[in-house]
One Martini backbone bead per residue (centre of mass of N, CA, C, O) as a GRO file, in nm:
protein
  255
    1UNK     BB    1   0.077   8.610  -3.772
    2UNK     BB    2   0.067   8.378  -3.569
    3UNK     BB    3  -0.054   8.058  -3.540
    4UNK     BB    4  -0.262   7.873  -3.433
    5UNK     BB    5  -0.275   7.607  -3.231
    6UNK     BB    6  -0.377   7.266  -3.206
    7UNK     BB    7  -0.593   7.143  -3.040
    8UNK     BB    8  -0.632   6.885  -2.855
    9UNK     BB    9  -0.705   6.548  -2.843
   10UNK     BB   10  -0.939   6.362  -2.672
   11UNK     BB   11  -0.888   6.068  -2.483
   12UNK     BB   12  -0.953   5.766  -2.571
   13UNK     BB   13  -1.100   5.465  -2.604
   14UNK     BB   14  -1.055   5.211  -2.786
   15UNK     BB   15  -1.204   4.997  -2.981
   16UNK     BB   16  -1.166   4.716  -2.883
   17UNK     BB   17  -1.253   4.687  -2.594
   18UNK     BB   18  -1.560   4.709  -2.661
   19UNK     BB   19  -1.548   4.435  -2.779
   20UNK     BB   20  -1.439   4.288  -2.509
   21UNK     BB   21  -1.651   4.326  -2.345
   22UNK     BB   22  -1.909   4.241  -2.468
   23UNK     BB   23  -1.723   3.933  -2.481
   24UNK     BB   24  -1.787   3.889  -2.160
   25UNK     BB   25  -2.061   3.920  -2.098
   26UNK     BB   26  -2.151   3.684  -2.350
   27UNK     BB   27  -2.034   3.477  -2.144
   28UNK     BB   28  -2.128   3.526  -1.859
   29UNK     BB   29  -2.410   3.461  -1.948
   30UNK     BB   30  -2.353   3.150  -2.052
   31UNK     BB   31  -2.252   3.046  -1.780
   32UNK     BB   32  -2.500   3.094  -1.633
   33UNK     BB   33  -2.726   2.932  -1.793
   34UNK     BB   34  -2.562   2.670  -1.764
   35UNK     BB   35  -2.602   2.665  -1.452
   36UNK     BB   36  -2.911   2.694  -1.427
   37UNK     BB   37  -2.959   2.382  -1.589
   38UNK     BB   38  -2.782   2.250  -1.351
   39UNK     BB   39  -2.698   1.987  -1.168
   40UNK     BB   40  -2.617   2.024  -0.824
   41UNK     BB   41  -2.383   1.872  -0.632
   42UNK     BB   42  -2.313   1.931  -0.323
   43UNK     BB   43  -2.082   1.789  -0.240
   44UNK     BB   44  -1.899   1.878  -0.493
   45UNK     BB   45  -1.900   2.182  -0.423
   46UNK     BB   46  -1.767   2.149  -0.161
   47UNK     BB   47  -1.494   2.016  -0.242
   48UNK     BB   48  -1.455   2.226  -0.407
   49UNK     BB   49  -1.416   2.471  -0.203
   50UNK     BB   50  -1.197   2.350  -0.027
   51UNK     BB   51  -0.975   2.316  -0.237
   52UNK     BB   52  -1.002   2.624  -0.295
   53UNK     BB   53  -0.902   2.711  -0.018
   54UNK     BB   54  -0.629   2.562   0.017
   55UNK     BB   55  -0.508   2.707  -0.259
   56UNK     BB   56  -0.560   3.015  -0.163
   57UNK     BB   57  -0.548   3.035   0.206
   58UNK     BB   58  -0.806   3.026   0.325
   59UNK     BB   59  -0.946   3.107   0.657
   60UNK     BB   60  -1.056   3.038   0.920
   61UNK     BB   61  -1.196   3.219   1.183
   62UNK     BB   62  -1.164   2.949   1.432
   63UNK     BB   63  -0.864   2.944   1.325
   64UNK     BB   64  -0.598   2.924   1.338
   65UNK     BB   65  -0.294   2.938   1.151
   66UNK     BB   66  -0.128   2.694   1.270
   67UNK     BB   67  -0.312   2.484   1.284
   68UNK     BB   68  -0.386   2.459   0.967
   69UNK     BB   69  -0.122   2.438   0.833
   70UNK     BB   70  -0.063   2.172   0.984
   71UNK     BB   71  -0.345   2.023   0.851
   72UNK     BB   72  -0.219   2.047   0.606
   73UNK     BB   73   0.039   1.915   0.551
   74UNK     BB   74  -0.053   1.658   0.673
   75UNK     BB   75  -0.260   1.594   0.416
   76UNK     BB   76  -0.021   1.563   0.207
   77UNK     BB   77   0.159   1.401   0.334
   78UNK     BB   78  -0.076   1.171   0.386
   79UNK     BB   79  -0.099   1.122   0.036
   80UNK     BB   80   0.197   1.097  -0.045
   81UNK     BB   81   0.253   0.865   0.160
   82UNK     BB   82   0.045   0.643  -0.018
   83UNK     BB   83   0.103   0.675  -0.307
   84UNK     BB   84   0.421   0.561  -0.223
   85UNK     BB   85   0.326   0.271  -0.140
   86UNK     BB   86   0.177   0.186  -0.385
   87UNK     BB   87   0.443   0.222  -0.585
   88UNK     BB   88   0.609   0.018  -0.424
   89UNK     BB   89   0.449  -0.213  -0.420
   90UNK     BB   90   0.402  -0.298  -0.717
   91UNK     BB   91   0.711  -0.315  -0.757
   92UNK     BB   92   0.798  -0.549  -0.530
   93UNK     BB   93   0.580  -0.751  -0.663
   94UNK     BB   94   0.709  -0.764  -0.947
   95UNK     BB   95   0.981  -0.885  -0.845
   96UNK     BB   96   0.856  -1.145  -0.720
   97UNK     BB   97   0.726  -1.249  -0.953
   98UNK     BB   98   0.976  -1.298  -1.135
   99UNK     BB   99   1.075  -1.530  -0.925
  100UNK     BB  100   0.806  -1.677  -0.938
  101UNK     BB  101   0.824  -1.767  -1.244
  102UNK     BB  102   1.136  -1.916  -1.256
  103UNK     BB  103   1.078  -2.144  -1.039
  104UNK     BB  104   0.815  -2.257  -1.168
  105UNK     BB  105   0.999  -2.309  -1.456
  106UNK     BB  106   1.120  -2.553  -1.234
  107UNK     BB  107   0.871  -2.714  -1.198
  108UNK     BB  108   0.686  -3.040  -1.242
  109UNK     BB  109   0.478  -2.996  -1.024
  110UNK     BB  110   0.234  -2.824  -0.937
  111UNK     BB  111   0.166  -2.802  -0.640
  112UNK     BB  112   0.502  -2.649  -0.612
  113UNK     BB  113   0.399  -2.370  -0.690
  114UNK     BB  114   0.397  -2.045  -0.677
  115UNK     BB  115   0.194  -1.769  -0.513
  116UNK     BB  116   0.073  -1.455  -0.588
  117UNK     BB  117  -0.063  -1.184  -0.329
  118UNK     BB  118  -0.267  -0.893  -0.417
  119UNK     BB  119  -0.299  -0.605  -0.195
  120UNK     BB  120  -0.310  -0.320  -0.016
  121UNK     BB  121   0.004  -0.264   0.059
  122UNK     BB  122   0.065  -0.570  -0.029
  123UNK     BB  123   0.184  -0.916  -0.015
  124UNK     BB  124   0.182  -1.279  -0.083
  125UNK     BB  125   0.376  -1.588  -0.057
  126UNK     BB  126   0.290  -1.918  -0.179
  127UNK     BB  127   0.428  -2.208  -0.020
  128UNK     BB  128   0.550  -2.537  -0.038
  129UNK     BB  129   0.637  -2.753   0.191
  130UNK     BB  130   0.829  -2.882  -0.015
  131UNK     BB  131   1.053  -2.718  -0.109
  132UNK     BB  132   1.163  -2.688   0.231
  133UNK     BB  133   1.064  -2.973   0.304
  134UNK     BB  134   1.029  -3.240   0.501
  135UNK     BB  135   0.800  -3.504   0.610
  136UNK     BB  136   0.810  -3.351   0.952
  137UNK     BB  137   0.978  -3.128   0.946
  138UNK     BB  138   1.185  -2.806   1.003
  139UNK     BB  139   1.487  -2.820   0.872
  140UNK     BB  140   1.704  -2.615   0.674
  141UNK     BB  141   1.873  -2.865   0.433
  142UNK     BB  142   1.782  -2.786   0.142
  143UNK     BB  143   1.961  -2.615  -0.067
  144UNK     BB  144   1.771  -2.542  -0.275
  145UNK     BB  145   1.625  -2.356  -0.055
  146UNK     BB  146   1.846  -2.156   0.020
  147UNK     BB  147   1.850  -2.023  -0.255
  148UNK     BB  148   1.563  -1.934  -0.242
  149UNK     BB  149   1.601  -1.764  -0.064
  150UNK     BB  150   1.856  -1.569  -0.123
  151UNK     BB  151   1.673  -1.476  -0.378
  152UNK     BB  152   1.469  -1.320  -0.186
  153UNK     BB  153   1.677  -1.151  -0.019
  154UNK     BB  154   1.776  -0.987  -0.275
  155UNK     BB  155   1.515  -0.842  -0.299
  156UNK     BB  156   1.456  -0.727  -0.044
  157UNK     BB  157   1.707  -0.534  -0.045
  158UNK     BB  158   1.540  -0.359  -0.275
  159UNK     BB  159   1.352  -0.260  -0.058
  160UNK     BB  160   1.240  -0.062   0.100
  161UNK     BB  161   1.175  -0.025   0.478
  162UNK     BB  162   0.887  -0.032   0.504
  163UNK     BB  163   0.900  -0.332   0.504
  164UNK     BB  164   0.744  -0.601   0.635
  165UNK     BB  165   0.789  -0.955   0.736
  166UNK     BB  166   0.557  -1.232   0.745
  167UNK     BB  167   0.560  -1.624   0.861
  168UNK     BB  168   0.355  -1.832   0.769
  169UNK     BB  169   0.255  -2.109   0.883
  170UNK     BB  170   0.160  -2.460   0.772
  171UNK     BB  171  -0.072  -2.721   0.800
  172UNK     BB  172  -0.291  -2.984   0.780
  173UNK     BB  173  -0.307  -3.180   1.018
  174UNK     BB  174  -0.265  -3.321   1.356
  175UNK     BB  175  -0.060  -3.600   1.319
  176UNK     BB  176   0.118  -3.494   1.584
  177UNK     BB  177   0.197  -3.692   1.907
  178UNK     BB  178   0.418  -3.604   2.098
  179UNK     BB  179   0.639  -3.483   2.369
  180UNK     BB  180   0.828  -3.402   2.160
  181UNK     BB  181   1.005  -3.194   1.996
  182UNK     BB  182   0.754  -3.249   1.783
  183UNK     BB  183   0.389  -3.216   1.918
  184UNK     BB  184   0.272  -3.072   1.668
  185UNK     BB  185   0.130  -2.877   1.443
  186UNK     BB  186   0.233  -2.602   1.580
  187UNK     BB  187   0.530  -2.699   1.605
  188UNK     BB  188   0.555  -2.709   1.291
  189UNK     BB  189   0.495  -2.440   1.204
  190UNK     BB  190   0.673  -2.245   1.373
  191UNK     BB  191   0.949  -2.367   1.332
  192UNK     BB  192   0.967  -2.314   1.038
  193UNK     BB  193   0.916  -2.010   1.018
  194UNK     BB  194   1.179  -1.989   1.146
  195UNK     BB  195   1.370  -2.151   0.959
  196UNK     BB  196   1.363  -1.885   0.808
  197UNK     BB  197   1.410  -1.655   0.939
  198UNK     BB  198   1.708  -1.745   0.997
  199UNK     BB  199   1.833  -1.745   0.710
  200UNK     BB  200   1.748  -1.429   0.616
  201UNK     BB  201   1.936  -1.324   0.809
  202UNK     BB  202   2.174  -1.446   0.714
  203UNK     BB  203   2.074  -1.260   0.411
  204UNK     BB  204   2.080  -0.960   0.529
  205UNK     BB  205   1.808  -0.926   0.754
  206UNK     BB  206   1.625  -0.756   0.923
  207UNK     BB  207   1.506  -0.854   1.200
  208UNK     BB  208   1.306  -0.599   1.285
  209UNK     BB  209   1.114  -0.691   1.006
  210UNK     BB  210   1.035  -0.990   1.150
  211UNK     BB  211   0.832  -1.215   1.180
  212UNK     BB  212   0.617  -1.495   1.358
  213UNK     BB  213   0.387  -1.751   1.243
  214UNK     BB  214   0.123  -1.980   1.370
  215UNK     BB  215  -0.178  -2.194   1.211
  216UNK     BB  216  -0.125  -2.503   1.158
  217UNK     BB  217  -0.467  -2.613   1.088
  218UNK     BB  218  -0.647  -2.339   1.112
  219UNK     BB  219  -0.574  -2.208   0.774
  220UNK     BB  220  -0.727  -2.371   0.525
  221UNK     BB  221  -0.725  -2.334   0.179
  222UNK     BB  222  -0.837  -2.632   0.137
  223UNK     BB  223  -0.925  -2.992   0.072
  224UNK     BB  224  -0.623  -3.005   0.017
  225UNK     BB  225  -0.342  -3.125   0.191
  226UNK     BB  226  -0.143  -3.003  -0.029
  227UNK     BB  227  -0.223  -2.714   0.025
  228UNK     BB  228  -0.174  -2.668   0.353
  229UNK     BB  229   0.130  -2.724   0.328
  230UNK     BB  230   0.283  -2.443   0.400
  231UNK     BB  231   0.468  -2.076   0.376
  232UNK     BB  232   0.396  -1.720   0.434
  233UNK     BB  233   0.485  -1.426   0.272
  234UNK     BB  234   0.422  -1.114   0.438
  235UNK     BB  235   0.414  -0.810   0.295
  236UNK     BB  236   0.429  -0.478   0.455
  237UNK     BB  237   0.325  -0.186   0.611
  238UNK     BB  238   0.314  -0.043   0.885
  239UNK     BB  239   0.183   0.270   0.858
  240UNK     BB  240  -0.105   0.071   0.742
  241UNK     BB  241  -0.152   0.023   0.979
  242UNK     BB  242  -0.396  -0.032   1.227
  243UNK     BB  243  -0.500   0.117   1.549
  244UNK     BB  244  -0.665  -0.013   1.807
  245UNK     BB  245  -0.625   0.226   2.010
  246UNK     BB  246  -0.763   0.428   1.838
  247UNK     BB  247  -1.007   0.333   1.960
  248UNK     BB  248  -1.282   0.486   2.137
  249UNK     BB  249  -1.397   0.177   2.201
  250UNK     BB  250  -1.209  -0.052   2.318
  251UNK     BB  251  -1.229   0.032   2.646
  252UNK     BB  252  -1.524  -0.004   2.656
  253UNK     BB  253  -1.534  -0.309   2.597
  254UNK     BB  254  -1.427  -0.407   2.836
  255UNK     BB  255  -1.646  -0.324   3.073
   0.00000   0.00000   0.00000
C-alpha cells in the first residue's frame, strides 16, 4: 500500500514583516506627533510645496505644459546665472586686489594709494589723478601711468566677456576757466576719462565694453581736495542692470 504524501503546508508571510510592520506605524505616529507640537510657518511650507511641485514635475490645472516647461527653465537658468556672475565677481575683484596691493607697496606717499571697493556683482578702482596725471593735464604722458593701465589690461583680459568696465573722472574745485580746451572742471573729468579710455584700447581691450563718464567736481569723495581728485575704473555685468523701460510705472510718469 503507497503511503499518502504530506500535503503542503500553507504559504504565510516571513515572521520580520510583522514587526517591520509595527516599526513603520510607531515611526509614522512619533512624525505625527512631532508635527501636531510644531509651530508651523505658513509662507515656508508654502514654499517647501512650491520646490517640492517644480522638483515631482506636478503641473498645475490652469496652465499648459509648455508654458510652465519654459517658466522653470528660464528661473534655473537665471538662478545660475547670478549664481555665476557672482563667483565671477569675487575671482575678478580678487585678481584686481592682488594689482592694487602691488602698485600701493611701491607708492611713498598715502594720497597716492589706490582703494578698491566692492559691491554686489561689480567693483570700483579709486585712482588718484597724480599716478596718471599731472596738475591740470589731461594727456597721458607719464610712462609709468601707461605701464599701470597696461598691468590692468592684462588682468582685464582674463575676466569674463559679461564685465563691461565704466571710467569715471573726478576734479577737486572748478578753479579752471579758460575759453580753449580745457575750459572747466567738466573737461578736465571727461578729457582724463578718454585718455584712460585710449590707452585701455591700446592695449587690446574691446571698445564695445568701454564706457566714459564724468562728474567734474560735483561728486566729492571727502573735504580733503586731494582725495577728490580721482578716476575711477567701475567694473559691472551689464545682464545685472535693471531697465528702467521695463518698468510700468516709467511712461506714467512722463505724463
Amino acid at each position: 500500500m503507497a503511503k499518502d504524501k504530506c500535503p503542503e503546508c500553507e504559504k504565510c508571510l516571513p515572521g520580520w514583516l510583522v514587526q517591520f510592520g509595527d516599526l513603520m506605524s510607531l515611526l509614522l505616529t512619533f512624525f505625527i506627533l512631532l508635527l501636531s507640537m510644531a509651530v508651523m510657518d505658513k509662507k515656508k511650507v508654502e514654499e517647501y510645496f512650491e520646490v517640492m511641485r517644480k522638483a515631482m514635475g506636478f503641473l498645475d490645472k490652469n496652465t499648459s505644459v509648455e508654458e510652465q516647461t519654459e517658466k522653470n527653465s528660464t528661473d534655473d537658468s537665471s538662478s545660475d546665472s547670478d549664481e555665476d556672475s557672482d563667483s565671477t565677481s569675487e575671482e575678478a575683484s580678487d585678481e584686481m586686489a592682488q594689482l592694487v596691493a602691488e602698485v600701493n607697496s611701491n607708492s611713498i606717499n598715502e594720497s597716492e594709494e589706490i582703494s578698491i571697493e566692492k559691491g554686489k556683482n561689480e567693483f570700483t578702482l579709486d585712482i588718484p589723478s597724480t599716478i596718471m596725471f599731472d596738475d591740470g593735464e589731461y594727456n597721458l604722458s607719464n610712462p609709468a601711468a601707461k605701464r599701470f593701465i597696461s598691468k590692468i589690461a592684462r588682468v582685464i583680459r582674463t575676466m569674463p566677456q559679461t564685465f563691461n568696465i565704466e571710467i569715471i573722472g573726478h576734479t577737486d574745485t572748478n578753479r579752471i576757466k579758460n575759453t580753449a580746451i580745457p575750459r572747466d572742471a567738466w573737461d578736465i573729468s571727461a578729457l582724463r576719462s578718454i585718455s584712460v579710455v585710449k590707452e585701455l584700447i591700446k592695449n587690446r581691450i574691446d571698445p564695445s565694453v568701454l564706457k566714459v563718464s564724468a562728474y567734474g567736481s560735483y561728486h566729492p569723495k571727502s573735504d580733503n581736495a586731494s582725495d577728490n581728485r580721482r578716476v575711477e575704473m567701475r567694473f559691472f555685468a551689464e545682464n545685472n542692470q535693471n531697465d528702467i523701460l521695463d518698468e510700468e510705472s516709467f511712461f506714467d510718469r512722463l505724463e
